[in-house]
PyMOL CGO cylinders between C-alpha atoms (Angstrom):
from pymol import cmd
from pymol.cgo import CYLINDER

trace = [
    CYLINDER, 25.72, 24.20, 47.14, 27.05, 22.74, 44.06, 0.3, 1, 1, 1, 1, 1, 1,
    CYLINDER, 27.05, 22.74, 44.06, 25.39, 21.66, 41.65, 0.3, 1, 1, 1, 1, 1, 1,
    CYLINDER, 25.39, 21.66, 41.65, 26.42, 18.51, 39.04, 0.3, 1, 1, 1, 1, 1, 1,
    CYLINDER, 26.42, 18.51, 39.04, 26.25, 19.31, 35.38, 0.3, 1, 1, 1, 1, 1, 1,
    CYLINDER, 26.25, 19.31, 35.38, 24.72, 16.37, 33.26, 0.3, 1, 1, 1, 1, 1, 1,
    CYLINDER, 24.72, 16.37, 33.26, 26.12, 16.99, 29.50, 0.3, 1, 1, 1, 1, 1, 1,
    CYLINDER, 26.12, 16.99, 29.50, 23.44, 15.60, 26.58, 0.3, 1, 1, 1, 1, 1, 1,
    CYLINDER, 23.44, 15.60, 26.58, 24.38, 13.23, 24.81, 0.3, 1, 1, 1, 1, 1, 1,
    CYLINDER, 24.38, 13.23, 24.81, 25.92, 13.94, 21.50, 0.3, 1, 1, 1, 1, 1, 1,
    CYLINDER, 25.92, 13.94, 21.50, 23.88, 13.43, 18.39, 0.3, 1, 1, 1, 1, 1, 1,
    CYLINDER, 23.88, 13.43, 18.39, 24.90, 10.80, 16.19, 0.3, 1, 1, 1, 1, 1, 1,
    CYLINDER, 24.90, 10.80, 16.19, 24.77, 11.89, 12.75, 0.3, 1, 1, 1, 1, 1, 1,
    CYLINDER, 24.77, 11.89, 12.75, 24.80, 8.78, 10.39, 0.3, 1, 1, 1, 1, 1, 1,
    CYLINDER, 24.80, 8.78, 10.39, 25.89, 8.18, 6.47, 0.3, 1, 1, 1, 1, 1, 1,
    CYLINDER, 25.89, 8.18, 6.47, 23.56, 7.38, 4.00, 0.3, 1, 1, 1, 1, 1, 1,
    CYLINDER, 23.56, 7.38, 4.00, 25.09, 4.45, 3.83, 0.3, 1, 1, 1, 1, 1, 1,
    CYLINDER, 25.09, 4.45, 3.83, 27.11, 2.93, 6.90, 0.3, 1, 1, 1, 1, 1, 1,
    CYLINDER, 27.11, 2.93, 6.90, 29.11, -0.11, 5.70, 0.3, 1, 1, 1, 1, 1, 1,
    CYLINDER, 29.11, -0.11, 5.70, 28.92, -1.36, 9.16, 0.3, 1, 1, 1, 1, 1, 1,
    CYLINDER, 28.92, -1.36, 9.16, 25.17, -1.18, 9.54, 0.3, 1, 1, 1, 1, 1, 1,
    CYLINDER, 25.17, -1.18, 9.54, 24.67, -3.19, 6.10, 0.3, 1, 1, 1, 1, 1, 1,
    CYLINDER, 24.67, -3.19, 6.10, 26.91, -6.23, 7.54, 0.3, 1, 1, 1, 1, 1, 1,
    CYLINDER, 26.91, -6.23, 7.54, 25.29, -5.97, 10.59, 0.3, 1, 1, 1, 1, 1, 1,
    CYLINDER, 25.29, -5.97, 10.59, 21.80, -6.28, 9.08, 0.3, 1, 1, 1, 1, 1, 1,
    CYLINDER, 21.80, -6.28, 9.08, 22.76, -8.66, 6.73, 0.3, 1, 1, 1, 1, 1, 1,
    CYLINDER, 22.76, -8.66, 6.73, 24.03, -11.01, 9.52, 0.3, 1, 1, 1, 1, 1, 1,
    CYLINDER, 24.03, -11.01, 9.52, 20.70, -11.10, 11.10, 0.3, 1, 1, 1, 1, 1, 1,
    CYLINDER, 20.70, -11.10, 11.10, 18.27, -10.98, 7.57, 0.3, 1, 1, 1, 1, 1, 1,
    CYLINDER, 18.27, -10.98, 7.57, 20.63, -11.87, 4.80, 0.3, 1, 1, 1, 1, 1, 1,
    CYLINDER, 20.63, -11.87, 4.80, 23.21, -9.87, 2.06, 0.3, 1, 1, 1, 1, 1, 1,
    CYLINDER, 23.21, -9.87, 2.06, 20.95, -7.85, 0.57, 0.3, 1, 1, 1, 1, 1, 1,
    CYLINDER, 20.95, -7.85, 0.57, 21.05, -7.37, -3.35, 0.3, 1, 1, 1, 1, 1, 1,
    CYLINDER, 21.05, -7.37, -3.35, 22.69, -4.60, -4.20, 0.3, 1, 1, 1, 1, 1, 1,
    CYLINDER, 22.69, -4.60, -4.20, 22.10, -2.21, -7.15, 0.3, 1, 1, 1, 1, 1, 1,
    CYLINDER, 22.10, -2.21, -7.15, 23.20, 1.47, -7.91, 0.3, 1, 1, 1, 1, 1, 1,
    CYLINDER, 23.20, 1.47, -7.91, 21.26, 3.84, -10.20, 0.3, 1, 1, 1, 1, 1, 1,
    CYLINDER, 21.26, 3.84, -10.20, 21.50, 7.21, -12.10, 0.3, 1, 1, 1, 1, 1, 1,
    CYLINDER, 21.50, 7.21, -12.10, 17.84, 8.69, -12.43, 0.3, 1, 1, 1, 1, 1, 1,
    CYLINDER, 17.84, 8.69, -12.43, 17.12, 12.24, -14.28, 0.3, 1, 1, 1, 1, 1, 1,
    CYLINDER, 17.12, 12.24, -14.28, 15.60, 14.43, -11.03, 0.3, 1, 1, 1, 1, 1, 1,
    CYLINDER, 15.60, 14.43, -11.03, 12.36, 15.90, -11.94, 0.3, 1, 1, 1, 1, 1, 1,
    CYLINDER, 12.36, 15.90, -11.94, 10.89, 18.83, -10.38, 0.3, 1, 1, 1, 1, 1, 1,
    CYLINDER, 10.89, 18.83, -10.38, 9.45, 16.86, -7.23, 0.3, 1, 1, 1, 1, 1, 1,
    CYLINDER, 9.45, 16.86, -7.23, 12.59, 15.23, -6.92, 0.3, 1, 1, 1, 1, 1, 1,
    CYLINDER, 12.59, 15.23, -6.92, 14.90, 18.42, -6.78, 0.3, 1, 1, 1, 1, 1, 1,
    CYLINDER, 14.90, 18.42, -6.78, 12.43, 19.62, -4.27, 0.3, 1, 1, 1, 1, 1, 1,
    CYLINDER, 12.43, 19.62, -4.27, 13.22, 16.96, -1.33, 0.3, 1, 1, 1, 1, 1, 1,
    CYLINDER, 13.22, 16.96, -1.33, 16.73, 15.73, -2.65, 0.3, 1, 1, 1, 1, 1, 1,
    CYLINDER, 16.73, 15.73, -2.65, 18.23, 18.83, -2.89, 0.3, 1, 1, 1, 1, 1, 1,
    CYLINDER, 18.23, 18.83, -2.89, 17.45, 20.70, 0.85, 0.3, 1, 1, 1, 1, 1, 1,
    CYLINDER, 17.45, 20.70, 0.85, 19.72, 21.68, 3.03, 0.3, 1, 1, 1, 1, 1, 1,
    CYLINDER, 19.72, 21.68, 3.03, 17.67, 20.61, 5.94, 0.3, 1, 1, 1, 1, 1, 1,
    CYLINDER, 17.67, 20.61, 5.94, 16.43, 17.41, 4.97, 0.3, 1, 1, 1, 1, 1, 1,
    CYLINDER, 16.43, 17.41, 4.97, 15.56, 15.43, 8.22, 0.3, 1, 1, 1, 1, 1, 1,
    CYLINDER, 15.56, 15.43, 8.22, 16.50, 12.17, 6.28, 0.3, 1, 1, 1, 1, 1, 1,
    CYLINDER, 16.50, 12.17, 6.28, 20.25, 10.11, 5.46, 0.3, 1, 1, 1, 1, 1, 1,
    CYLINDER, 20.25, 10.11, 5.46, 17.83, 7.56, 3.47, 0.3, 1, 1, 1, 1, 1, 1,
    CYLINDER, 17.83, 7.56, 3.47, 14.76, 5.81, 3.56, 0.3, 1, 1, 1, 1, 1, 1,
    CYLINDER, 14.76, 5.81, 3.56, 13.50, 2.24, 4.27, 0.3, 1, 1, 1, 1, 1, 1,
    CYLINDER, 13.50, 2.24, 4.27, 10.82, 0.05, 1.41, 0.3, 1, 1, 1, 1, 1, 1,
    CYLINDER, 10.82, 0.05, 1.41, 8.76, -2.72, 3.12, 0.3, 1, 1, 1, 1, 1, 1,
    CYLINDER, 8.76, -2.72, 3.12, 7.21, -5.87, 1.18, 0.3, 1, 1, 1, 1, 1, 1,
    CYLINDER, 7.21, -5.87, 1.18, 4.60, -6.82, 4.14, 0.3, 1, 1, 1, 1, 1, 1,
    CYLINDER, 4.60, -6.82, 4.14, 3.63, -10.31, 3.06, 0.3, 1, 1, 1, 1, 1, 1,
    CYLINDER, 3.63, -10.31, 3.06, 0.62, -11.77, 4.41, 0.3, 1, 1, 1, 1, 1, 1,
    CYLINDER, 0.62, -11.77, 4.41, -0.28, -15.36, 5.46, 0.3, 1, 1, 1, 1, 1, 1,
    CYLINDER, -0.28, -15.36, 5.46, -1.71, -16.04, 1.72, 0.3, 1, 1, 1, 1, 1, 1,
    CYLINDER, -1.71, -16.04, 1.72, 1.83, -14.41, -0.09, 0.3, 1, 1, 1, 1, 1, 1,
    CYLINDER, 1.83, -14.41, -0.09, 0.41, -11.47, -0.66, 0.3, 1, 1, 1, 1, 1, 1,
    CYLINDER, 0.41, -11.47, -0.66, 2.15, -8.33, -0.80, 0.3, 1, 1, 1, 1, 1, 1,
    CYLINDER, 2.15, -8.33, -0.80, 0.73, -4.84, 0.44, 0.3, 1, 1, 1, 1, 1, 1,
    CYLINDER, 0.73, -4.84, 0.44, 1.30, -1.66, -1.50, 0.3, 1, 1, 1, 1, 1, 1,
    CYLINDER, 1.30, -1.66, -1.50, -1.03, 1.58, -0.94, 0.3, 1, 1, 1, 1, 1, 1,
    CYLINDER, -1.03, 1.58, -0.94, -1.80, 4.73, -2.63, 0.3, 1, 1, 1, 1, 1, 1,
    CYLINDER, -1.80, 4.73, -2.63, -1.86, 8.62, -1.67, 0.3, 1, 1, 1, 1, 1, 1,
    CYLINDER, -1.86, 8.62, -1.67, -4.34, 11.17, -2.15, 0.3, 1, 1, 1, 1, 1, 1,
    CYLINDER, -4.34, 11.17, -2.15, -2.38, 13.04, -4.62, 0.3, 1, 1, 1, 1, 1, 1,
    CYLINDER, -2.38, 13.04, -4.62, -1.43, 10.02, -6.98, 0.3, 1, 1, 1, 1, 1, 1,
    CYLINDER, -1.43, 10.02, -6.98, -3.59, 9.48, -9.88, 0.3, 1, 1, 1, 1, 1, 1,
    CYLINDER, -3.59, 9.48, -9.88, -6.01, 6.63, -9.64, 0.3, 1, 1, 1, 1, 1, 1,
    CYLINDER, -6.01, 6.63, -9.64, -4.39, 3.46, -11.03, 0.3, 1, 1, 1, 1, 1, 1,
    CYLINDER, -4.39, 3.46, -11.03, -0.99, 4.50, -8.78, 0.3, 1, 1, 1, 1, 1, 1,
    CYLINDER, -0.99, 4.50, -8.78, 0.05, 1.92, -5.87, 0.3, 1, 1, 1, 1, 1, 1,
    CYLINDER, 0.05, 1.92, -5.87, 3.38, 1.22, -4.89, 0.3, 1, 1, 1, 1, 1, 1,
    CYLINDER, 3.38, 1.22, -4.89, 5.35, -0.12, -1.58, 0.3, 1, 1, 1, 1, 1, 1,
    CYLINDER, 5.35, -0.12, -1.58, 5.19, 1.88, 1.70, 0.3, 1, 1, 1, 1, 1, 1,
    CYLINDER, 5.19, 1.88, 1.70, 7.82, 3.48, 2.49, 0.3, 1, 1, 1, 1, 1, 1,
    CYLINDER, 7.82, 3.48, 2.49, 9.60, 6.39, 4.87, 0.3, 1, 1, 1, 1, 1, 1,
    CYLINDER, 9.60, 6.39, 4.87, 12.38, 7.85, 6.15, 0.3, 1, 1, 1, 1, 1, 1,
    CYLINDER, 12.38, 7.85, 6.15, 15.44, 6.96, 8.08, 0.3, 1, 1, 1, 1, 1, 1,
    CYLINDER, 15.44, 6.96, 8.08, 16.25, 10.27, 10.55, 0.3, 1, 1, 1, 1, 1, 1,
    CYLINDER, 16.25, 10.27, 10.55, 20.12, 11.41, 10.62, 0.3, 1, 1, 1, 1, 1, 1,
    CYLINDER, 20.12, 11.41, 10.62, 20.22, 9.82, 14.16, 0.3, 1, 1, 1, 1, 1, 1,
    CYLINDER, 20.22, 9.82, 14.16, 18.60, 6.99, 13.92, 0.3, 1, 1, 1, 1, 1, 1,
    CYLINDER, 18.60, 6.99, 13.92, 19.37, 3.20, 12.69, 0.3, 1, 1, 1, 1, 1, 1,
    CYLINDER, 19.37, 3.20, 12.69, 17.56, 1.60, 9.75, 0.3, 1, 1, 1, 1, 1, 1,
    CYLINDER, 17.56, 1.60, 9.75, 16.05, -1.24, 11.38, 0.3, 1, 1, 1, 1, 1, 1,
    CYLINDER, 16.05, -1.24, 11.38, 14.78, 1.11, 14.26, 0.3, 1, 1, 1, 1, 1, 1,
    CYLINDER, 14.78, 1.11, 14.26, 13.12, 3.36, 11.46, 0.3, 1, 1, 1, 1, 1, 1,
    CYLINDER, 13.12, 3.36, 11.46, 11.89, 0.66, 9.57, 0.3, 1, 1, 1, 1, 1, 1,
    CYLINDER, 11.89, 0.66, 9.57, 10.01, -1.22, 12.33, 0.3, 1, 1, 1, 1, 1, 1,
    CYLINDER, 10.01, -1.22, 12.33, 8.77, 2.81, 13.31, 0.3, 1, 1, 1, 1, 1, 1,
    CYLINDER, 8.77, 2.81, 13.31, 7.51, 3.69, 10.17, 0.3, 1, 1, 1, 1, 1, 1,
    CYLINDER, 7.51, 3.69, 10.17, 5.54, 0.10, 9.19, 0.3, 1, 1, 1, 1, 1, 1,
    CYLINDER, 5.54, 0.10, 9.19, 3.22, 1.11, 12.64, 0.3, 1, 1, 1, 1, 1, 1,
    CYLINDER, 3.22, 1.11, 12.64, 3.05, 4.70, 11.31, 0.3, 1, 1, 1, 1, 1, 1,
    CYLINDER, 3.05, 4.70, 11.31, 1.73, 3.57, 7.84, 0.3, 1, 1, 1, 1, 1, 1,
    CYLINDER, 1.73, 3.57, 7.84, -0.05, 0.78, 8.57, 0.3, 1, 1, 1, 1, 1, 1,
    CYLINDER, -0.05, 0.78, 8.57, -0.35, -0.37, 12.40, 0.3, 1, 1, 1, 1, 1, 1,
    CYLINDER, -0.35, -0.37, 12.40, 0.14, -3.89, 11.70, 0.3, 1, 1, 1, 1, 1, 1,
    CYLINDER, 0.14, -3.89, 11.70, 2.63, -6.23, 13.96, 0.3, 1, 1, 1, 1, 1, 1,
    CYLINDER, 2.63, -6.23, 13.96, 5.23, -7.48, 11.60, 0.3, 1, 1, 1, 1, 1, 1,
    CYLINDER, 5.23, -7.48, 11.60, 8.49, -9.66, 11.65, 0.3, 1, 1, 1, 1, 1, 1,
    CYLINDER, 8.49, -9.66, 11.65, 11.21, -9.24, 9.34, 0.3, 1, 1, 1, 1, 1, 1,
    CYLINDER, 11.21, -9.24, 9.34, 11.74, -12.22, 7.29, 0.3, 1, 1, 1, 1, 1, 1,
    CYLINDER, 11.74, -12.22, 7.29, 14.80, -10.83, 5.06, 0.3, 1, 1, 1, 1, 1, 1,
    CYLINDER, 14.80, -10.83, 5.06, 17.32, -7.70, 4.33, 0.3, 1, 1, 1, 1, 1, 1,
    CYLINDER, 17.32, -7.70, 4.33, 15.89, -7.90, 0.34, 0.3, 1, 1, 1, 1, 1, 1,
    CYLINDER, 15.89, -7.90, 0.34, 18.32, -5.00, -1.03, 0.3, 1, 1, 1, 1, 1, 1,
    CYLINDER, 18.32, -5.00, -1.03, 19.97, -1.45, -0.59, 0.3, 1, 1, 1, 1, 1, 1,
    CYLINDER, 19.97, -1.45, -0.59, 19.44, 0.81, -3.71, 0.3, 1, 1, 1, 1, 1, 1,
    CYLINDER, 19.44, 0.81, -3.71, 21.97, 3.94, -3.88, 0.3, 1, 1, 1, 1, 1, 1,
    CYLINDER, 21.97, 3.94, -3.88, 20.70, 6.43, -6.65, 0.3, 1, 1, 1, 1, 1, 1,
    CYLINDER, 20.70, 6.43, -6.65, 22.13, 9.24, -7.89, 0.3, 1, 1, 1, 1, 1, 1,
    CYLINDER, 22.13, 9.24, -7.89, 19.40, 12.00, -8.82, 0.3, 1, 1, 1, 1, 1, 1,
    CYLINDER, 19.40, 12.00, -8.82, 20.94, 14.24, -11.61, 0.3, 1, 1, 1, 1, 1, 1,
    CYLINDER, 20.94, 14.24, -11.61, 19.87, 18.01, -13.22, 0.3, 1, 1, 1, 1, 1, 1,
    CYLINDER, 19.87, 18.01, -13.22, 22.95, 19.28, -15.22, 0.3, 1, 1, 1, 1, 1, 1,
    CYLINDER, 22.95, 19.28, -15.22, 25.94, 19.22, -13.19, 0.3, 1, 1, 1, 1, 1, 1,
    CYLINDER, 25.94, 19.22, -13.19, 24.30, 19.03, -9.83, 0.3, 1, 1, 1, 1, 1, 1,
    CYLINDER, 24.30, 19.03, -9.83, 23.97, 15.90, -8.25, 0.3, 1, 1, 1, 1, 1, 1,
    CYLINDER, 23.97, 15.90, -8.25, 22.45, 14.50, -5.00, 0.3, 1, 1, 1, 1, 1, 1,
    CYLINDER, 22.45, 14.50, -5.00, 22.58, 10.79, -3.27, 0.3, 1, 1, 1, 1, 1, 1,
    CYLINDER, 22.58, 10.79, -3.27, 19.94, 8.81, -2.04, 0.3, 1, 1, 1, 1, 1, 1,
    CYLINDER, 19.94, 8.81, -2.04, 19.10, 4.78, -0.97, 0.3, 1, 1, 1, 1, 1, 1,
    CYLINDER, 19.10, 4.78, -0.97, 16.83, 2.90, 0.09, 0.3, 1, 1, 1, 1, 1, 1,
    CYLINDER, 16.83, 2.90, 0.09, 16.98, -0.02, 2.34, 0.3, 1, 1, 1, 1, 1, 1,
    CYLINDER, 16.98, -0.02, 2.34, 14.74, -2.55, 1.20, 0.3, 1, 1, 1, 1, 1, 1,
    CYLINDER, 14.74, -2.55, 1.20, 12.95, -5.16, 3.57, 0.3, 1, 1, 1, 1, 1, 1,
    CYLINDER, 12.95, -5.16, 3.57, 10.39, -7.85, 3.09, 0.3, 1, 1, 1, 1, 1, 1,
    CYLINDER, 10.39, -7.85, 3.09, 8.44, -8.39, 6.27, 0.3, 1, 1, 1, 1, 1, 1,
    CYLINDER, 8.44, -8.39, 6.27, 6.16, -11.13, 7.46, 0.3, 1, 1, 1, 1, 1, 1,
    CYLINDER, 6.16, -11.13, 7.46, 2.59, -10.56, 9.02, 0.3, 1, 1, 1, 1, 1, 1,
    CYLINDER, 2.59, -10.56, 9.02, -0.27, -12.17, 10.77, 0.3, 1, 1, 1, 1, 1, 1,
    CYLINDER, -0.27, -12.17, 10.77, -2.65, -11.83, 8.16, 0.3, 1, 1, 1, 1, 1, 1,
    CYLINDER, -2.65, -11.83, 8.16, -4.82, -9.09, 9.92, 0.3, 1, 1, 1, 1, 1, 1,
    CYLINDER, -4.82, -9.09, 9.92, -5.58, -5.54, 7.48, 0.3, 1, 1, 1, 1, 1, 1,
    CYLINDER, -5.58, -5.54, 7.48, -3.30, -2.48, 7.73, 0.3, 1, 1, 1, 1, 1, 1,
    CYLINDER, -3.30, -2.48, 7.73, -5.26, 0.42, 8.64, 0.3, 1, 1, 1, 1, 1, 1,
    CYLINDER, -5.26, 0.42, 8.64, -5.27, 4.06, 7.36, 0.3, 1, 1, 1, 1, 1, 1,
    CYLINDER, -5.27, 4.06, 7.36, -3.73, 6.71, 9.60, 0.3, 1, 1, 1, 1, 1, 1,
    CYLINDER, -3.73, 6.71, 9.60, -5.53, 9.39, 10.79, 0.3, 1, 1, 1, 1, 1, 1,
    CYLINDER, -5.53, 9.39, 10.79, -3.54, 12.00, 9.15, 0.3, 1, 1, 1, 1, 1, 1,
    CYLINDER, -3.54, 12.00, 9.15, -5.01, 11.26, 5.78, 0.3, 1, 1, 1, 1, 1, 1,
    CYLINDER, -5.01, 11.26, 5.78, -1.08, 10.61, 3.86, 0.3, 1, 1, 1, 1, 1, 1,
    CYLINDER, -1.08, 10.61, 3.86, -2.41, 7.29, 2.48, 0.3, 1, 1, 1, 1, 1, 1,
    CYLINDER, -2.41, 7.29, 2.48, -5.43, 6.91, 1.13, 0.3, 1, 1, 1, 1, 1, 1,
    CYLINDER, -5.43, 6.91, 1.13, -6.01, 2.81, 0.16, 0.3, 1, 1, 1, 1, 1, 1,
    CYLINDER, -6.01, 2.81, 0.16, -4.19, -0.47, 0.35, 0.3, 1, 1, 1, 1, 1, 1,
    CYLINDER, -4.19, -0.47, 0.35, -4.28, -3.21, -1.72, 0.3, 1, 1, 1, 1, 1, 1,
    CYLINDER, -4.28, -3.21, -1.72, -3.02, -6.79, -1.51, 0.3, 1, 1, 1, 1, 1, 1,
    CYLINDER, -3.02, -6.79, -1.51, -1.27, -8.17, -4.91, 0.3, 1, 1, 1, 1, 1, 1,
    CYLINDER, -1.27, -8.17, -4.91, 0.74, -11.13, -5.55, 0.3, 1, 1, 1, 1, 1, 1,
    CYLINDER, 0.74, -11.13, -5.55, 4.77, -10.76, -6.04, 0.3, 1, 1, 1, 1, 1, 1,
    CYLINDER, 4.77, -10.76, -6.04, 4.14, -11.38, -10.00, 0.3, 1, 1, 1, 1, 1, 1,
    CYLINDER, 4.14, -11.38, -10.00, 1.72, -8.02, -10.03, 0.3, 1, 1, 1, 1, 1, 1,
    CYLINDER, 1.72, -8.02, -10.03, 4.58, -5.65, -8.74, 0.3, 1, 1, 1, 1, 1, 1,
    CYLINDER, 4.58, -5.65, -8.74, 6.02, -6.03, -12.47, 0.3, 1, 1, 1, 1, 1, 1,
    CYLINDER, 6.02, -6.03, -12.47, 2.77, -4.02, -13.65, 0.3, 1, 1, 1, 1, 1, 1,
    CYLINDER, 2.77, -4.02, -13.65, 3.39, -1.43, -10.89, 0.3, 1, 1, 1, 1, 1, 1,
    CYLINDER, 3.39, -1.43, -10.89, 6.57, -0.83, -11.94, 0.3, 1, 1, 1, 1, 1, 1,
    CYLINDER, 6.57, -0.83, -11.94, 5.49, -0.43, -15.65, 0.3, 1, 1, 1, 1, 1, 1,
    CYLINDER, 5.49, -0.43, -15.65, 2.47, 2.16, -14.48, 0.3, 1, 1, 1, 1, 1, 1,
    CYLINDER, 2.47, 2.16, -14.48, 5.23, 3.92, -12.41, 0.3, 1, 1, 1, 1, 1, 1,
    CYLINDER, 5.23, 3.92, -12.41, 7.39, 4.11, -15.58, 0.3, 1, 1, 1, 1, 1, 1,
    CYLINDER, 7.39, 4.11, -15.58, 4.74, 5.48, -17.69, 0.3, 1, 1, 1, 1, 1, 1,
    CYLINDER, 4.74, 5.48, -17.69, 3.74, 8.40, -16.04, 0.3, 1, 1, 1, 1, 1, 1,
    CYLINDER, 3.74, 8.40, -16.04, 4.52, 11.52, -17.61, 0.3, 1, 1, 1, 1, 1, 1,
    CYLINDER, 4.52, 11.52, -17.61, 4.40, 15.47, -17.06, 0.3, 1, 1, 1, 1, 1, 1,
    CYLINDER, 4.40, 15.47, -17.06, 5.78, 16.70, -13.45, 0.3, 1, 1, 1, 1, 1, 1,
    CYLINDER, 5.78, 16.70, -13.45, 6.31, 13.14, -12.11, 0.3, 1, 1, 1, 1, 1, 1,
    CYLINDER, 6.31, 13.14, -12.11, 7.98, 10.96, -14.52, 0.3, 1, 1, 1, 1, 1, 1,
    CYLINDER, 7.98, 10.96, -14.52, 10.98, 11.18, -13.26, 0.3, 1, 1, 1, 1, 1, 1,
    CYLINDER, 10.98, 11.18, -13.26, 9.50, 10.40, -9.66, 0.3, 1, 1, 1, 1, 1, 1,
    CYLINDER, 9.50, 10.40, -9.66, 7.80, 7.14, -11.41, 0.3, 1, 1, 1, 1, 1, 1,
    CYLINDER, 7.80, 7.14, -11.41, 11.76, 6.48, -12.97, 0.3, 1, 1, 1, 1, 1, 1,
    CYLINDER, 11.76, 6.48, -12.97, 12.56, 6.21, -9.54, 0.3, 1, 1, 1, 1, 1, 1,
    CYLINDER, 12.56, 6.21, -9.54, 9.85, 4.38, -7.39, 0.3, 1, 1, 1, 1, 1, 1,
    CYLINDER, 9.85, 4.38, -7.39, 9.90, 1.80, -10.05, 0.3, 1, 1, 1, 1, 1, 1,
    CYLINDER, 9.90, 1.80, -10.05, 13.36, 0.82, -9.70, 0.3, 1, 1, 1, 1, 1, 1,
    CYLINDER, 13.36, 0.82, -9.70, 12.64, -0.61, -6.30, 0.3, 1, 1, 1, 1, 1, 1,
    CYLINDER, 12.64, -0.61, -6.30, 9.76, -2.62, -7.47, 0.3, 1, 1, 1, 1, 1, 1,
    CYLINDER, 9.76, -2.62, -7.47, 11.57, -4.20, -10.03, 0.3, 1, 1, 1, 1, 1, 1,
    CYLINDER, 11.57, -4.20, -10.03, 13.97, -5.67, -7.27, 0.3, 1, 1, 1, 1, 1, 1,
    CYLINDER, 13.97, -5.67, -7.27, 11.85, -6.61, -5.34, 0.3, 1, 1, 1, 1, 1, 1,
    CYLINDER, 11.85, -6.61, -5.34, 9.86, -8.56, -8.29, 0.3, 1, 1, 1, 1, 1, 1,
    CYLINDER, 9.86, -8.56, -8.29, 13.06, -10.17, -8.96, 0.3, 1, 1, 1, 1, 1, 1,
    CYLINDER, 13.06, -10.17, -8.96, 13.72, -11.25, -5.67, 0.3, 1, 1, 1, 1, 1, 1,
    CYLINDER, 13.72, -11.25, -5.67, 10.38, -12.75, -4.71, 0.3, 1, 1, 1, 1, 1, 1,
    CYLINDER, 10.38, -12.75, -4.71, 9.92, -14.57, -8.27, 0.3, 1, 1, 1, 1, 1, 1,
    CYLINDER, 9.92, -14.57, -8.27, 13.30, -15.78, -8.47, 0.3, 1, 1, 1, 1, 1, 1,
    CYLINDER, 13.30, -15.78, -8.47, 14.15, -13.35, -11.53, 0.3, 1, 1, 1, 1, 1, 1,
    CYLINDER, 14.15, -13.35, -11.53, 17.87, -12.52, -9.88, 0.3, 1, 1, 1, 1, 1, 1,
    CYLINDER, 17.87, -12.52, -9.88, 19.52, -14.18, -7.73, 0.3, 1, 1, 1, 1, 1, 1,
]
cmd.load_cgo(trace, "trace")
């Protein structure tokens, strides 16, 4: 008897950033605003940015706005107390940013959302010395019924809290202030707050 052999399917490893993907996006949600930044990698930062076998090409920032024009942001166990930022998570080698981004707002939060607009794409360049590693985030504001995001079970996040778009301004200043082992972490995560600030309060066009 002979028997058929079914090949997978290759894998489709993606860029960071696929050209293609942005024009595609930005058809459907608008031209994002684009900005590109050098940040000084800290030692959290050289621990994810520089692995061989991260399971990442980028990562995807969601503004959930509710009903009342609120914006969600949460915080993590391990942040200290006055720390809340924008959800956010990862975009897999295979897999398409608008796929991972619709993934990872159930993940975080388990709310039903529509996406309103393609906000911006952030490519960052993480330096220490000579070595240098790439990064972006794809940034997304996101409409929703007005109903609570809930905490997953595994314990990641630990609160959310709804601010207006003229609060993220003070997030991004607390992010920018923190010192020791995560200020250049705080560098980072604040440059996609300001952007977004901008954005929602008409601060850029």
């Amino acid at each position: 008897m002979l028997h058929s052999v079914v090949a997978a399917a290759p894998t489709v490893v993606r860029p960071m950033i696929s050209e293609e993907e942005v024009s595609e996006l930005a058809a459907r949600y608008g031209t994002p605003l684009r900005r590109f930044a050098h940040v000084q990698a800290d030692e959290y930062i050289r621990a994810y940015r520089w692995r061989k076998d991260s399971d990442r090409r980028a990562e995807v920032v969601f503004a959930i706005q509710d009903p009342a024009g609120r914006i969600w942001v949460h915080a993590k166990p391990h942040y200290p107390g006055h720390i809340f930022r924008l959800p956010s998570g990862g975009v897999e080698w295979c897999e398409q940013v608008q796929d991972a981004l619709l993934r990872e707002v159930v993940e975080e939060t388990g709310l039903a959302v529509y996406i309103r607009r393609f906000l911006g794409l952030l490519e960052y360049c993480f330096y220490d010395g000579a070595a240098r590693a790439s990064f972006a985030s794809y940034v997304f504001l996101l409409g929703s019924d007005g109903n609570l995001p809930q905490l997953p079970a595994d314990g990641e996040i630990s609160a959310f809290r709804a601010i207006l778009p003229s609060q993220l301004l003070q997030l991004s200043a607390d992010m920018r202030n923190m010192g020791g082992d995560r200020r250049g972490w705080g560098q980072w995560r604040a440059l996609v707050h300001d952007l977004v600030y901008d954005i929602l309060t008409g601060q850029s066009a």
